[in-house]
MARBA-778564 format. One record per residue (C-alpha): residue in one letter; x, y, z. Coordinates in Angstrom, 3 decimals. Layout:
REM residues N
NODE   code         xx         yy         zz
NODE      a          X          Y          Z
...
//
This chain:
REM residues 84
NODE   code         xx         yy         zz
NODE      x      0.000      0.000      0.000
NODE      x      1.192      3.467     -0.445
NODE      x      0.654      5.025      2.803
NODE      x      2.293      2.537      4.298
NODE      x      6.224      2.790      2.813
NODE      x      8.223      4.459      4.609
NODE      x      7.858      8.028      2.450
NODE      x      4.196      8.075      3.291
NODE      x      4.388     10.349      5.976
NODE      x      6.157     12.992      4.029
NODE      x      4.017     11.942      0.920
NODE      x      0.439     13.174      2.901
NODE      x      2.510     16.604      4.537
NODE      x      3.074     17.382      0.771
NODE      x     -0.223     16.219     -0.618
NODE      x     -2.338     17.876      2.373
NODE      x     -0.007     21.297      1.701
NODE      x     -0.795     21.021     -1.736
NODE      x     -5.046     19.922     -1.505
NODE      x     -4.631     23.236      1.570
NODE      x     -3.224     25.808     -0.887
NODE      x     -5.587     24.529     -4.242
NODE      x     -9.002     24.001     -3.249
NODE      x     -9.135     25.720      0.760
NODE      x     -7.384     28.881      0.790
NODE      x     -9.012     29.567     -3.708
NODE      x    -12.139     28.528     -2.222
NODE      x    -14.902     31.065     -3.926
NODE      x    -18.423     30.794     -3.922
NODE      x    -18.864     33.245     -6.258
NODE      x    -21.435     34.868     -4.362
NODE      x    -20.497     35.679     -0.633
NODE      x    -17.925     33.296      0.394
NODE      x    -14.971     34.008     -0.154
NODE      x    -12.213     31.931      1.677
NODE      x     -9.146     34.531      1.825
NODE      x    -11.844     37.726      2.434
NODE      x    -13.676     35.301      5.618
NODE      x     -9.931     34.653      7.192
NODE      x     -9.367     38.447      7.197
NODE      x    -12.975     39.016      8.705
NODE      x    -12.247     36.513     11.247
NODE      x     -9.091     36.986     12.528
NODE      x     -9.910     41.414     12.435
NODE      x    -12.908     39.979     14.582
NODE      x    -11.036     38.083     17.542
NODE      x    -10.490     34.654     16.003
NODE      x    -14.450     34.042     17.749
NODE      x    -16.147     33.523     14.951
NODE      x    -17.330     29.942     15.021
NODE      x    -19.461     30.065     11.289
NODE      x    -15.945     30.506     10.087
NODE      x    -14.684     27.529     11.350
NODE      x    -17.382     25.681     10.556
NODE      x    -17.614     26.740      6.578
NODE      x    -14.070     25.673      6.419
NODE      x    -14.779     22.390      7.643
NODE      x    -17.595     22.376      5.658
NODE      x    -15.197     23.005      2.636
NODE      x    -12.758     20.242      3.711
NODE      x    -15.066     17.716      4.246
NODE      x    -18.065     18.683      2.098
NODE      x    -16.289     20.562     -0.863
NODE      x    -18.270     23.595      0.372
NODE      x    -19.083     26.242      3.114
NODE      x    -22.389     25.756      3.573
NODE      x    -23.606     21.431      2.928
NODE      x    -25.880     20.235      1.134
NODE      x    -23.433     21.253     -1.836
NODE      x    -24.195     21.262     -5.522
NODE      x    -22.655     19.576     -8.352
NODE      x    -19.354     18.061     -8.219
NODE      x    -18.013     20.241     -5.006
NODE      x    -20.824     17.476     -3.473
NODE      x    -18.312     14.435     -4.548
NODE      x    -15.478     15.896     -2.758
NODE      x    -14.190     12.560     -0.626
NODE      x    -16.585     11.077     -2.300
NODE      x    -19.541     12.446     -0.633
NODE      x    -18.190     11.546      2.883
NODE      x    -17.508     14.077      5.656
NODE      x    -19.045     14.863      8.723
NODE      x    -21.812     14.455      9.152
NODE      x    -22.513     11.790      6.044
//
């Protein structure tokens, strides 16, 4: 198996980095989400906004902010996150 050679922990840093930087941090919902513009609202705010937090693990694990998703952000993991 892959993950388990002895590489495979630097192999999931690099591909975590990489899935972090692509799809989290260019997340756009082209409406009112915007991933980079919510970061600066929540850290000016006091890092105490817990909606932030949660659309981002919404985005992780859902392929967006705000679940039940649309399209193909919806097969992101194949569907599963928390919640599924």
């Amino acid at each position: 198996a892959t993950c388990a050679g002895s590489g495979s922990r630097e192999m999931r840093w690099v591909t975590s980095m990489f899935e972090w930087t692509e799809r989290i941090q260019n997340y756009d919902d082209g409406k009112d989400w915007n991933y980079l513009q919510k970061l600066k609202d929540f850290v000016d705010g006091g890092m105490i906004d817990f909606d932030f937090l949660d659309g981002v693990s919404a985005i992780v694990n859902r392929g967006c902010h705000l679940p039940p998703c649309d399209g193909a952000a919806a097969n992101v993991n194949g569907g599963i996150g928390a919640g599924a």
